[in-house]
BAFI-3210 file (N, C-alpha, C; in Angstrom, 3 decimals, decimal comma, padded with zeros to 6 digits):
// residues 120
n [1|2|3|4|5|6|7|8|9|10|11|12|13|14|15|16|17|18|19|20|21|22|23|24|25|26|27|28|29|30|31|32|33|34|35|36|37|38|39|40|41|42|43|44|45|46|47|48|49|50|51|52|53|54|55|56|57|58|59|60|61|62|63|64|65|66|67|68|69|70|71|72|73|74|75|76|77|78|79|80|81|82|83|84|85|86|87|88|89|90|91|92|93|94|95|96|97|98|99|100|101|102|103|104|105|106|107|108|109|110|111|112|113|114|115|116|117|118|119|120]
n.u [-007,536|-008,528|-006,874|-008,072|-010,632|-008,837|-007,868|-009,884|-011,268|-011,423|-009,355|-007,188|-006,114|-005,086|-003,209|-001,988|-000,895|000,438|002,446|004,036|005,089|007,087|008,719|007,304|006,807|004,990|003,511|003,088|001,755|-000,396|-000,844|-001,337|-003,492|-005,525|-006,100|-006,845|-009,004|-010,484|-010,923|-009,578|-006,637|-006,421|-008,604|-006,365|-004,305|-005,160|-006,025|-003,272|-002,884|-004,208|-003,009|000,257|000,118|-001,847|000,481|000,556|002,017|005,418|006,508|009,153|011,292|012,533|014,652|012,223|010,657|008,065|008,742|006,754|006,788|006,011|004,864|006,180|004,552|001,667|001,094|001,555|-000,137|-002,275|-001,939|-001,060|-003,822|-004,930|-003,531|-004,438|-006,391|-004,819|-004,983|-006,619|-006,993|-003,848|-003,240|-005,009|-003,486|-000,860|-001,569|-002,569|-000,050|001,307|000,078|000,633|003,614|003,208|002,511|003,758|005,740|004,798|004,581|006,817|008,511|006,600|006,836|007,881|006,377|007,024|005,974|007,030|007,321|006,121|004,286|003,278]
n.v [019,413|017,436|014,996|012,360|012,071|012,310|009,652|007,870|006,957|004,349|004,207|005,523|004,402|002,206|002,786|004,106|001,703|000,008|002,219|001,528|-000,801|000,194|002,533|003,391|003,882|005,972|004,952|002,023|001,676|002,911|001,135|-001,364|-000,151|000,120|-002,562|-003,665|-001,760|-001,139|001,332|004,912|005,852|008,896|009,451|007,867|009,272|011,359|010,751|010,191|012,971|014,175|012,725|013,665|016,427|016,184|015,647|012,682|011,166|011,417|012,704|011,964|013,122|011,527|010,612|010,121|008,903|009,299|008,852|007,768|007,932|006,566|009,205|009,979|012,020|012,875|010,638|010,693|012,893|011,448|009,339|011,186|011,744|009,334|008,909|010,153|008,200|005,445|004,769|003,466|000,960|-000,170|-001,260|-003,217|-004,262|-005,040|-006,393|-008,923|-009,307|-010,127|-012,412|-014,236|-014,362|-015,646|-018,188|-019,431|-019,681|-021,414|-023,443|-024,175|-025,027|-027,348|-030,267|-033,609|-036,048|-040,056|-040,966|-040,273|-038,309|-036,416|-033,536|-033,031]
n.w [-004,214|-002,027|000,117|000,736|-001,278|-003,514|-003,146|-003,400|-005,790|-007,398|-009,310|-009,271|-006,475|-007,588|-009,420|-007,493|-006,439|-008,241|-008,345|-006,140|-006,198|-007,770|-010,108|-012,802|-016,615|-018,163|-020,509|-019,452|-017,483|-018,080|-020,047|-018,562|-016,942|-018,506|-019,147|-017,240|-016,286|-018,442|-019,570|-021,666|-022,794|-022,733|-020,295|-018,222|-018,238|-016,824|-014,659|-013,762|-013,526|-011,576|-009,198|-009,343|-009,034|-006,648|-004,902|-004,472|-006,127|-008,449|-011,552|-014,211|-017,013|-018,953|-021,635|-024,786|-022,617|-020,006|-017,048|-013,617|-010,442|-006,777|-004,565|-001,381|-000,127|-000,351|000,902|003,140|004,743|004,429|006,429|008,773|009,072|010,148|011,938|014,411|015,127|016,280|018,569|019,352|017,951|018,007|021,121|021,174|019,233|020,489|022,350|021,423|020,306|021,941|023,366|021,188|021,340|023,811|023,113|021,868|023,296|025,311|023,790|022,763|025,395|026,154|027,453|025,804|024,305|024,089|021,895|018,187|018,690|019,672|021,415|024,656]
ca.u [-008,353|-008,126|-005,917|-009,338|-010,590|-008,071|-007,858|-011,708|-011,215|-010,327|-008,196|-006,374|-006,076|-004,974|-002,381|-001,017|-000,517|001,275|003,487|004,673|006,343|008,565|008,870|006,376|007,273|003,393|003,041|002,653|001,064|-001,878|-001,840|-002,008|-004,842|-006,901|-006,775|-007,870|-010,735|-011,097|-010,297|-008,651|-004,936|-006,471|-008,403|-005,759|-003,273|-006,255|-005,952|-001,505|-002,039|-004,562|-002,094|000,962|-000,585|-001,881|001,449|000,994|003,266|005,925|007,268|010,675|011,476|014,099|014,521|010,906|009,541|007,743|008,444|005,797|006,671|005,530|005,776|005,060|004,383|000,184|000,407|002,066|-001,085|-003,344|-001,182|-001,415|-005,592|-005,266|-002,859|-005,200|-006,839|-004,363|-004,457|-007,832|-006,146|-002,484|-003,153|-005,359|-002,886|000,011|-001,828|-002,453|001,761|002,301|-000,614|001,390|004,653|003,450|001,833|005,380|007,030|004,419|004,715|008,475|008,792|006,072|007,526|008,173|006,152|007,735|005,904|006,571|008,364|004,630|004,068|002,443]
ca.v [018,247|016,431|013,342|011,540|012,266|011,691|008,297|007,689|006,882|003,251|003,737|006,317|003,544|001,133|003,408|004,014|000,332|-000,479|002,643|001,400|-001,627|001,382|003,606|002,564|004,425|006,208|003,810|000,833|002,268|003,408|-000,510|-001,763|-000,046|-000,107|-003,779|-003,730|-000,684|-000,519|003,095|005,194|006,397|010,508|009,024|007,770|010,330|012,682|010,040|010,578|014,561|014,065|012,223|014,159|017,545|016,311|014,900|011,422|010,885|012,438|012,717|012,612|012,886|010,161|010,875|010,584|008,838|010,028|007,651|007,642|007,271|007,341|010,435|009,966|013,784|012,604|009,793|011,484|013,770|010,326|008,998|012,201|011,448|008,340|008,561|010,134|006,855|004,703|004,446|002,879|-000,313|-000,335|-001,763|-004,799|-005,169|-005,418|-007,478|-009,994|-009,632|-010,948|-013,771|-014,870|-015,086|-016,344|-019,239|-020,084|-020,116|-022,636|-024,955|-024,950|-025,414|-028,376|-031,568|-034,185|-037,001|-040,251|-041,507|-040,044|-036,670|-035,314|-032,772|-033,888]
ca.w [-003,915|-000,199|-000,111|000,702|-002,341|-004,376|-003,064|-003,226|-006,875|-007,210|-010,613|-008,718|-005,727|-008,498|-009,952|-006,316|-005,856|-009,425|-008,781|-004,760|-006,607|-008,403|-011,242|-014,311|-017,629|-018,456|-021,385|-018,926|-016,299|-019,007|-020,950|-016,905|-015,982|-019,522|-019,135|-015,816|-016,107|-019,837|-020,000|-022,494|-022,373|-022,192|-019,205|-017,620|-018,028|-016,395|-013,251|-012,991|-013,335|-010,061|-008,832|-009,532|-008,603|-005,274|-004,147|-004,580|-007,204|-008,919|-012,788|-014,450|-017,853|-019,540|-023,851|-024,811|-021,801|-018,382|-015,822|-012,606|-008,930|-005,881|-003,876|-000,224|000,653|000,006|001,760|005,111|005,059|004,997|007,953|010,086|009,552|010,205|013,357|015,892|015,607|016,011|020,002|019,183|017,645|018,700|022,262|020,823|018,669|021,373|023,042|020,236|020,051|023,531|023,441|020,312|022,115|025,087|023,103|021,355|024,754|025,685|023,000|023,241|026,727|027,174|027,357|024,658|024,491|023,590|020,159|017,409|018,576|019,657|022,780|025,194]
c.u [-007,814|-008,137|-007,277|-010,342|-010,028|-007,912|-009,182|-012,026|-010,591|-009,377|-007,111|-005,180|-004,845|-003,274|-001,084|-000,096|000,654|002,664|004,571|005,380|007,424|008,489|008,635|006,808|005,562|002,956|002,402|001,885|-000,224|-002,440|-002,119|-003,576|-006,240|-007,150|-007,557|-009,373|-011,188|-011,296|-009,492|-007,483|-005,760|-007,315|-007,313|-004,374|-004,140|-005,444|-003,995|-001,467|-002,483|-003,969|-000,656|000,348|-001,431|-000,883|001,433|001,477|003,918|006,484|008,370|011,108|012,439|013,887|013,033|009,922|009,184|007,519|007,797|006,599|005,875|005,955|005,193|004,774|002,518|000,202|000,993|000,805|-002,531|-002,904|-001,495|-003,146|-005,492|-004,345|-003,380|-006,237|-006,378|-004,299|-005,656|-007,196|-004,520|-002,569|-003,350|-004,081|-001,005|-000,415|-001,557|-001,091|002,038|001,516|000,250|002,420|004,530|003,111|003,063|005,955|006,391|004,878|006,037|008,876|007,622|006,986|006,922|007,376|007,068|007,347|006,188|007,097|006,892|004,456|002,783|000,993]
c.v [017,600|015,120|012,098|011,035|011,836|010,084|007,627|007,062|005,409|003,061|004,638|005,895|002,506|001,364|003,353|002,724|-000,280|000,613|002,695|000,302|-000,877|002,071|002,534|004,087|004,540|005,151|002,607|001,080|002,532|001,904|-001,228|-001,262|000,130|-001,008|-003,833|-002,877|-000,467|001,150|003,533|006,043|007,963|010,591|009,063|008,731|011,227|012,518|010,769|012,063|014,695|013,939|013,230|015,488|017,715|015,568|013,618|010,317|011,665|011,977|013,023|012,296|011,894|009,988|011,247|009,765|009,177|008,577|008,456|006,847|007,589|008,445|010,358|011,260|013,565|011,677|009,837|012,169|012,860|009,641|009,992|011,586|010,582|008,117|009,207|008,795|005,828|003,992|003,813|000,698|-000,918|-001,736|-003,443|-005,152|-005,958|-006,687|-009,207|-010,388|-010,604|-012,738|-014,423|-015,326|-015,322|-017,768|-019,913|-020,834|-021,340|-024,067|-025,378|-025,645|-026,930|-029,216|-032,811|-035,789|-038,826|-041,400|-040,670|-038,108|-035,803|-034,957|-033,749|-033,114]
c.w [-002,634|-000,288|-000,198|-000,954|-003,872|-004,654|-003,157|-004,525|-006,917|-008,512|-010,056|-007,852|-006,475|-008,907|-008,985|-006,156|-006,991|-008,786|-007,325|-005,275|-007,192|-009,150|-012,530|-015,294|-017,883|-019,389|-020,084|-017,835|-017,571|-019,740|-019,234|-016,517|-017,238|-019,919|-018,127|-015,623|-017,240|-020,058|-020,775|-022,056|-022,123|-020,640|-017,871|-016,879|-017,192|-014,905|-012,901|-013,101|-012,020|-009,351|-008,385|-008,566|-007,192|-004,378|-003,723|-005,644|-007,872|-010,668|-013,442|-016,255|-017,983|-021,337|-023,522|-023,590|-020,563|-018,063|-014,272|-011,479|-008,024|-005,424|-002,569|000,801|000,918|000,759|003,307|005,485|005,920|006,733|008,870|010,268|010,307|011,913|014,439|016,251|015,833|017,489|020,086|019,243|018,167|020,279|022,138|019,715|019,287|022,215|022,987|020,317|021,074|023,845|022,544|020,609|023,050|024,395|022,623|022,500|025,291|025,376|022,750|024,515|027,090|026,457|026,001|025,458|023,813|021,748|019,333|017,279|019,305|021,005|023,450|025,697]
res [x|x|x|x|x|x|x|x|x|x|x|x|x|x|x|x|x|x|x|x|x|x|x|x|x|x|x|x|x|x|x|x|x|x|x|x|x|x|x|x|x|x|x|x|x|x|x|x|x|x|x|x|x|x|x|x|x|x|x|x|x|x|x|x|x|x|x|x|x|x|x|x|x|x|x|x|x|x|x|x|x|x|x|x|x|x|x|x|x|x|x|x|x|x|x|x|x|x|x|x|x|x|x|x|x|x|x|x|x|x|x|x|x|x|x|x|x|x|x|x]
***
């Protein structure tokens, strides 16, 4: 399945996002997202083999439970897509950087009026 895809799914999306704060134990990761989507645990487990199996997350036993991480081998694949476009945005967003610190340097450097502490 192509990373696109995979991610195209917003319980999939969902899953991603719970398991970038860290390593969820499957139990909570399955009552998390069958409050949120009303789905059942064989559901959900469907969603972390997708997951698992297209390299954006990985599984580790511990006694009886499987704990869920991320794995960022799928989401390097999304990045490569996503980085021939990046010379699109980048520039405006350098730009944006420098208007921002030029406007600082302004408002430090003007002069002090004398009520009240307020620029002038």
């Amino acid at each position: 399945m192509h990373a696109f895809e995979v991610l195209a799914d917003p319980v999939r999306r969902r899953i991603l996002e719970f398991l970038g704060s860290g390593e969820m134990a499957s139990g909570e990761v399955v009552e998390a997202i069958r409050a949120e989507f009303g789905i059942t645990q064989a559901a959900v487990s469907q969603h972390l083999k997708v997951l698992r199996e297209s390299g954006f997350a990985r599984v580790r036993a511990e006694a009886q439970r499987r704990l869920y991480s991320l794995d960022a081998s799928g989401l390097q694949s999304v990045d490569a897509w996503v980085g021939q476009f990046r010379s699109f945005w980048e520039p405006k967003l350098d730009a944006l950087a420098t208007e921002i610190a030029r406007g600082k340097r302004e408002r430090r450097s003007a002069p002090m009026t004398g009520r009240a502490g307020k620029r002038a």
